[in-house]
C-alpha positions in Angstrom: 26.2 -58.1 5.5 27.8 -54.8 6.5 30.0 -56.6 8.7 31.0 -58.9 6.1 32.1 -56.1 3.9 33.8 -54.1 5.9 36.0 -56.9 6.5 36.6 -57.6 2.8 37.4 -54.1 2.5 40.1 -54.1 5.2 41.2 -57.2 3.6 41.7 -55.6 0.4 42.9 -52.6 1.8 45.7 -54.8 3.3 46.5 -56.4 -0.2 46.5 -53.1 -1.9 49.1 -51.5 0.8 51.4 -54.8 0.2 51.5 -54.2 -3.7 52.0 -51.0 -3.3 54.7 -51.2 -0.3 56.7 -53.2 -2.9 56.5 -51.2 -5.9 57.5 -48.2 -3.6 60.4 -50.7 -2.4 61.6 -51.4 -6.1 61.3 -47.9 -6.9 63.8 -46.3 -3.7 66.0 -49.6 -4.9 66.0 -48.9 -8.9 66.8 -44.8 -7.7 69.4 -45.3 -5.3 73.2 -44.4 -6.7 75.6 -48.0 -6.8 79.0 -46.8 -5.7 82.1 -48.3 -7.6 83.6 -49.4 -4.3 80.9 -51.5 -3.0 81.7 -55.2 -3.0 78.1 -56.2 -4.5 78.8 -54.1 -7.8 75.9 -54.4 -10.1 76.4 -55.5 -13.5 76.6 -53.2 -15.8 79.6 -51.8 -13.8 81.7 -55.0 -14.7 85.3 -54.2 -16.1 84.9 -56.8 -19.4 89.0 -56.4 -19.7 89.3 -58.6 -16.6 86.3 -61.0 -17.4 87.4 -64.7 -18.6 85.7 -65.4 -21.4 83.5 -68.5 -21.3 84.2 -72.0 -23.0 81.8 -72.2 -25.4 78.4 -70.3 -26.0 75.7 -72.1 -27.7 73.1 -69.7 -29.1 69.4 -70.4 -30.2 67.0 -68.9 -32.2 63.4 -70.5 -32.0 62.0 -69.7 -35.6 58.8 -70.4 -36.7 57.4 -68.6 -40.0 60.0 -65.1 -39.2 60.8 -65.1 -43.0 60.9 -61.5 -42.6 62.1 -60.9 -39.2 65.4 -63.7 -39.5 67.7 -61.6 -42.3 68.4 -58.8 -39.2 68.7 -61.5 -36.8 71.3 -63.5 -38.1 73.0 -60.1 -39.3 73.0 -59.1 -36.0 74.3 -62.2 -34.5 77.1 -62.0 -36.8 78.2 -58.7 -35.7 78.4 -59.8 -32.4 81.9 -60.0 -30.2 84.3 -62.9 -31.1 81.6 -64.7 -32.1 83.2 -67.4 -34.1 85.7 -67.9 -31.7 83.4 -69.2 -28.8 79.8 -69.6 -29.8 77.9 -72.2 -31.8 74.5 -70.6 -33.2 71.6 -73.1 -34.0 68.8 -71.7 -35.7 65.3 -73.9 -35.2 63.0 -74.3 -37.5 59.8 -75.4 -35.6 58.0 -76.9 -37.9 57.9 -73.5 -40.2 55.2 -73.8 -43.7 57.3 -70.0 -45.1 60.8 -69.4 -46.3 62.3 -69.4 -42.8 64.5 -72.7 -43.4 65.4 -71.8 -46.7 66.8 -67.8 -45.5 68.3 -70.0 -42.5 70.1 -72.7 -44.5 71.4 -69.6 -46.6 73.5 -68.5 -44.0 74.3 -71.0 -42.4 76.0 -72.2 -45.6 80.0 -72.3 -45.1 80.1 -71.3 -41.5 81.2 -74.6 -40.0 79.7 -72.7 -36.5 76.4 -72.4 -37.3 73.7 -75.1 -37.7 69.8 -75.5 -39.0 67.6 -77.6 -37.0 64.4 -77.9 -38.5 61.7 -79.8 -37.0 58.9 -81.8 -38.7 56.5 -80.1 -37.5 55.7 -77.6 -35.0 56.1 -78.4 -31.1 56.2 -75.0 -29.5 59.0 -73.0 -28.6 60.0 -74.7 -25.3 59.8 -77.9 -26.8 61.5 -76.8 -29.6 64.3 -75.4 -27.3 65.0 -79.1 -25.4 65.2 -80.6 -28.7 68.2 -78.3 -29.5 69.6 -78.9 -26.4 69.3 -82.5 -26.5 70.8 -82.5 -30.1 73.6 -80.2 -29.6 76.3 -80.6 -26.6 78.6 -78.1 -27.4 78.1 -74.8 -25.2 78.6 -74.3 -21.5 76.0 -71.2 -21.2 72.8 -71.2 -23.5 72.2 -67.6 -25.2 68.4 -67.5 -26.8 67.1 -65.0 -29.4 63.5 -64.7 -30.4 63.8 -63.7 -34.3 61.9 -60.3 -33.8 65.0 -58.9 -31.2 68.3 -57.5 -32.8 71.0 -57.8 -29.9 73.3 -55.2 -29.8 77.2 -56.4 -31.0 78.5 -56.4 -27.7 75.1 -57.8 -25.2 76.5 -61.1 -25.6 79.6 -60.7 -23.9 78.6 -58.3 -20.9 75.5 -61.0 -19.9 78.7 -63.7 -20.4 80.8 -62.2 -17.8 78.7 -62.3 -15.3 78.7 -66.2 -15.1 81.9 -65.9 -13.4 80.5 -66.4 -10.5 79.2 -70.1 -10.3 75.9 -69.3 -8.4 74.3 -67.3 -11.8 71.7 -69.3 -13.0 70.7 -67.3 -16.0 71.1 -63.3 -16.7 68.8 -60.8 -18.9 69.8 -57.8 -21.2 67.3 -55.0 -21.6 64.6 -55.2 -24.6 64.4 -52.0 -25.9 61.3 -51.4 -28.4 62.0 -49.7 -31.5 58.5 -48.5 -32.0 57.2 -46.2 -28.8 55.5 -43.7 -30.7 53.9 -45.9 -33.7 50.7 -45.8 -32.2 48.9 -45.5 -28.5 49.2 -49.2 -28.2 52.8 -49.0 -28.7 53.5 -46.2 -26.5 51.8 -47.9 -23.4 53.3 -51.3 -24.2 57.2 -49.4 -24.0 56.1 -47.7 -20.6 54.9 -50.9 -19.5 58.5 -52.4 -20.5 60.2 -49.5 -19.5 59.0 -50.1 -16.0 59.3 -53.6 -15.7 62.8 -53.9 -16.4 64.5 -50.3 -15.7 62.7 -49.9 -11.9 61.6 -53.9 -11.3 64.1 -56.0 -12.3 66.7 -53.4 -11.6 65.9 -53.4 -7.9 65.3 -57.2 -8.1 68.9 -57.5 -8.9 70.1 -55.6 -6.6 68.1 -56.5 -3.7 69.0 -60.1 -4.7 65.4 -61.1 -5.8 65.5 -63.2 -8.6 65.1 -60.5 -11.6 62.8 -62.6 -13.9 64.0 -64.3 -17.5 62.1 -62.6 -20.2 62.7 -65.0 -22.8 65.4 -63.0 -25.2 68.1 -61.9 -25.1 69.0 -64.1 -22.3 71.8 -66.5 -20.7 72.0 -69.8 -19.4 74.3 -72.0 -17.8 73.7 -75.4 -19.2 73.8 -77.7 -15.7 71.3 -74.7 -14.0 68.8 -75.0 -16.9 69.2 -79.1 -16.3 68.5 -78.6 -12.7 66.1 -76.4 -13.6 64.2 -79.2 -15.5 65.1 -77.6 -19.0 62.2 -75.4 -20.7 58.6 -77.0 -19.6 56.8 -77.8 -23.2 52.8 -76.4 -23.3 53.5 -73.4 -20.9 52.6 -70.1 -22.2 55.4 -68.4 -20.2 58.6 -70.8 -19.8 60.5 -67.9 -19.0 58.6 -67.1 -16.1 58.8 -70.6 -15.1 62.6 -71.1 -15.0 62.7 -68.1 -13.2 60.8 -69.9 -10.4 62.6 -73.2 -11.3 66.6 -71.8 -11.0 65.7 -70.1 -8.0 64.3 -73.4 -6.4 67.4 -75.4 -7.7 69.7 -72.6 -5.7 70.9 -70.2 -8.6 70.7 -66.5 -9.3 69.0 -65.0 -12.1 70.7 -61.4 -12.9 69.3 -58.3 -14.6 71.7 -56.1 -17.1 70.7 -53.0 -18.3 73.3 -52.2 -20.5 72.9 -55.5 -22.7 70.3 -54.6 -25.1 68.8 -56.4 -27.9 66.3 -53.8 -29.7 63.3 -55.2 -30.5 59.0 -54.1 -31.1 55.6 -53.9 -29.4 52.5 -54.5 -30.6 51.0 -51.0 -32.3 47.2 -52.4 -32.1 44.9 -52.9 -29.6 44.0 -56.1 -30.9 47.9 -57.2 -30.3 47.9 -55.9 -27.0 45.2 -57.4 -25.8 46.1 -61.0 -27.0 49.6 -60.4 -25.8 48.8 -59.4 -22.2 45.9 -62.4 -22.2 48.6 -64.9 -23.1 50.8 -63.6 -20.5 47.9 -63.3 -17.5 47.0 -67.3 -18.6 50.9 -67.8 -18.1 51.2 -66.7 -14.7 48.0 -68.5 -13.8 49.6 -71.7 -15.2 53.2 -70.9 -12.9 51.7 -69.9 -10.2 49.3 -73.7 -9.9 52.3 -75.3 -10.7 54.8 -73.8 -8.6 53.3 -71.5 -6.5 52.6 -74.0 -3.3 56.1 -75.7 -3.8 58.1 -72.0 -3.8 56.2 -71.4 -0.6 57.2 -74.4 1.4 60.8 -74.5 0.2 62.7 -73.6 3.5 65.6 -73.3 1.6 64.7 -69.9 -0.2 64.5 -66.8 2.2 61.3 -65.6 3.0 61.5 -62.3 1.7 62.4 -64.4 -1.8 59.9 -66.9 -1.1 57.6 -63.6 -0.9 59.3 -62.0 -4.5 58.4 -65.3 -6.3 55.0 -65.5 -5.1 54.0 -62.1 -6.0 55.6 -62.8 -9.4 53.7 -65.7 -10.3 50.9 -64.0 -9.2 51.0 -61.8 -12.2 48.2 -59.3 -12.4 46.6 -60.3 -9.4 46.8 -56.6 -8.4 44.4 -55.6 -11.1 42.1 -58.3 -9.8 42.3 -56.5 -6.6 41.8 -53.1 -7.7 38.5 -54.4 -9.5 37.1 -55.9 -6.2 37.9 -52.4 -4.5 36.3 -51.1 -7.1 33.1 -53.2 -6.2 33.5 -52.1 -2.8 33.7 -48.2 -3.3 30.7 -48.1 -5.8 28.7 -49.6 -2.8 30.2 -47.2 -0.6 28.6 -44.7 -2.7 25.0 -46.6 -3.0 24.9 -47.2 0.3 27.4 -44.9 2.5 29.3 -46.7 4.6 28.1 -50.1 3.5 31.8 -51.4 3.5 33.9 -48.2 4.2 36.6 -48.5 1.9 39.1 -45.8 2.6 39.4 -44.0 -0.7 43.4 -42.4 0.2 43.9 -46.0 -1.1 43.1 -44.9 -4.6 45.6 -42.0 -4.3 48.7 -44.6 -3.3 47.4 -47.6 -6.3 47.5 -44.9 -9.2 50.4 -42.6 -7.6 53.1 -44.4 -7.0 52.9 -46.5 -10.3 52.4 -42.9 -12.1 55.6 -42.0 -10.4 57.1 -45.4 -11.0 56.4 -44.6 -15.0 58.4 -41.1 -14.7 61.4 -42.4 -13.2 61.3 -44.9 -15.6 61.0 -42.7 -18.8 63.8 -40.5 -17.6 66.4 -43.6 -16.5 65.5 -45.8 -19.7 68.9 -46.5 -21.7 68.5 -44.2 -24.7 67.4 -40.8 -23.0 63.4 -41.2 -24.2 62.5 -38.7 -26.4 61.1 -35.8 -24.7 57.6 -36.1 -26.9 56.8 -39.3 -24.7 55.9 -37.4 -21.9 52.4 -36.0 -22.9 50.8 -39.1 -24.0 51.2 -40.0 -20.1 47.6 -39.1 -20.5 46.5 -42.0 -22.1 47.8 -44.1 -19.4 44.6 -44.5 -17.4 42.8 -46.0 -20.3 45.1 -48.8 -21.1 45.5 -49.3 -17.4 41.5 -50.2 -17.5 42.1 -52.0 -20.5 44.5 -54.0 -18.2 42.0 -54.6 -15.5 39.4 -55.9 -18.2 42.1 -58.0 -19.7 42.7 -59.6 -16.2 39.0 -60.2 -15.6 38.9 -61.6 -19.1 41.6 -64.3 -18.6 40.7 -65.2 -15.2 37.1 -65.6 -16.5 38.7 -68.2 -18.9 40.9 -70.1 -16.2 37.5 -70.5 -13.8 35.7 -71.9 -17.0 38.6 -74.1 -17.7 38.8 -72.8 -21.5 42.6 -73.9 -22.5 45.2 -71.9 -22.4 46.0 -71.3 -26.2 49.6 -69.7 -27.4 48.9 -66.6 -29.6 51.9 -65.3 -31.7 52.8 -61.7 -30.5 52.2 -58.8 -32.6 55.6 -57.2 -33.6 55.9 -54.8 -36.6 59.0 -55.8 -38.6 62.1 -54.9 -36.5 64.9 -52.9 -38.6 68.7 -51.5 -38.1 68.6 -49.3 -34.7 
């Protein structure tokens, strides 16, 4: 048996040092100064004076039951730059039992560029999403807004320019929660955010990785999403699918910081938890369905063939950890039983504690210096993750089905 062990320990140890090579990878990338004069600028260093404007932009906003949430939406979308002079907003109503068509037909009223689509009855968001599509032709790039995000007036037109160059796919903005300090819950959820997009999907974009969709505050070009296959209906995380999807069809996905749509995170442990089980079932469901094809696609570089996989792996790291875990409390029953080296434990909590500091202090909007102390908390929600992981992978090996769960977000006001 001891043999046995020790090689599922090296094995482990070998995983471990992979996820951890690449988070140090994404952090030196996210840190290192962009000069103006390279030829590979990123994006938010764009000059918008010299960007063509688009055609057309046809904006969505999947609604179901966000009676309270719409009102700042649609304000916001109003407010944003020129944009009755190229986009078409559609607002759609999937299959909604509260006020949400009647606020949505009430604003739509006399604005000859703005439309209500309101579905019979509910079909999901992706679903929902290739109905507009398939109802509405106008619109060379597709722009979607979840109803709890309030895009800033001019996010619109710095994702926009960046589809200048033919081989973008889709582009992000930055989510930027409102809510950090509302409760433990929400304070982990922002670092969590924080550090997804200001040190992963910044060094994604500019190591040319595919930075993924997020579902908001986000871009398409019409023909990529078609090659893409449109938004796959029952997934729990589309997003995360046509992020695997564009990059198999042969377009970019880009990652701007300095497009930002505010928006809130769960406050409650109870939302947390649901949220982060919804995602974990999402990846599982990408990851059977497109993991093995990404892999055997000659076409994709291996180091993005490698990105992709990792990503649709989601939180296989945590499962990982847990196994190590396994490992080093029989180290300690039986020394030397499997011989795990414990300096892994130093580099799998370090560097993501570091990763979590750079993050705070690179954030757009300067966080507020009181953030820093509850960094103390951040062990227990990262064992709240690891449960969470054994919890939905527990439920993929029983084969209970995947369910959507509406996210937790507090009411999202003026920045």
């Amino acid at each position: 048996m001891t043999p046995l062990l020790r090689a599922l320990s090296l094995a482990l140890a070998v995983i471990l040092l992979a996820f951890t090579a690449r988070r140090v990878i994404f952090l030196l990338a996210a840190l290192r100064p962009i000069s103006r004069l390279t030829p590979h600028r990123e994006a938010s260093l764009w000059d918008a004076s010299r960007a063509a404007a688009p055609a057309s932009i046809l904006i969505l906003v999947p609604s179901r039951n966000e009676s309270r949430s719409l009102p700042a939406l649609l304000d916001a979308i109003e407010r944003l730059d020129s944009v009755r002079d190229r986009v078409t907003v559609v607002i759609v109503d999937d299959g909604s039992t509260d006020d949400t068509p009647q606020i949505a037909r009430a604003w739509t009223d006399g604005k000859d560029w703005a439309h209500v689509l309101s579905l019979p009855a509910n079909v999901g968001k992706p679903a929902a999403l290739n109905e507009a599509l398939a109802r509405f032709a106008a619109g060379d790039l597709i722009a979607v807004y979840d109803s709890d995000s309030l895009p800033a007036p001019d996010s619109l037109s710095r994702l926009a320019r960046l589809f200048e160059d033919r081989t973008v796919g889709a582009a992000n903005g930055f989510l930027l929660p409102l809510n950090p300090l509302a409760s433990l819950a929400a304070y982990y959820s922002t670092v969590e955010l924080f550090v997804h997009q200001r040190i992963t999907m910044v060094a994604k974009d500019r190591l040319n990785l595919a930075p993924a969709i997020l579902g908001s505050n986000c871009l398409y070009r019409r023909t990529a999403l078609a090659a893409a296959g449109n938004f796959r209906p029952s997934l729990l995380l589309e997003d995360s699918d046509l992020t695997l999807g564009l990059a198999r069809a042969g377009y970019r996905t880009r990652f701007v910081t300095d497009a930002i749509a505010f928006t809130s995170v769960p406050e409650t442990l109870s939302g947390y938890w649901r949220q982060h089980v919804r995602w974990s079932r999402g990846f599982q469901q990408v990851a059977g369905l497109q993991g093995g094809a990404v892999w055997r696609d000659a076409r994709l570089p291996l180091g993005l063939r490698l990105e992709l996989l990792a990503f649709a792996l989601g939180y296989a790291d945590r499962l990982a950890l847990m196994a190590a875990a396994a490992l080093t409390a029989l180290d300690l029953v039986w020394p030397g039983s499997a011989n795990f080296p414990l300096w892994l434990w130093l580099i799998s909590f370090g560097v993501p504690f570091i990763q979590i500091v750079a993050a705070l202090r690179l954030a757009p909007r300067k966080s507020p210096a009181r953030m820093y102390p509850y960094l103390a908390i951040v062990p227990f929600f990262f064992a709240l993750d690891l449960a969470m992981a054994a919890w939905s992978m527990a439920q993929t090996v029983l084969r209970r089905p995947a369910k959507w769960a509406a996210t937790e977000r507090p009411l999202v006001r003026e920045a």
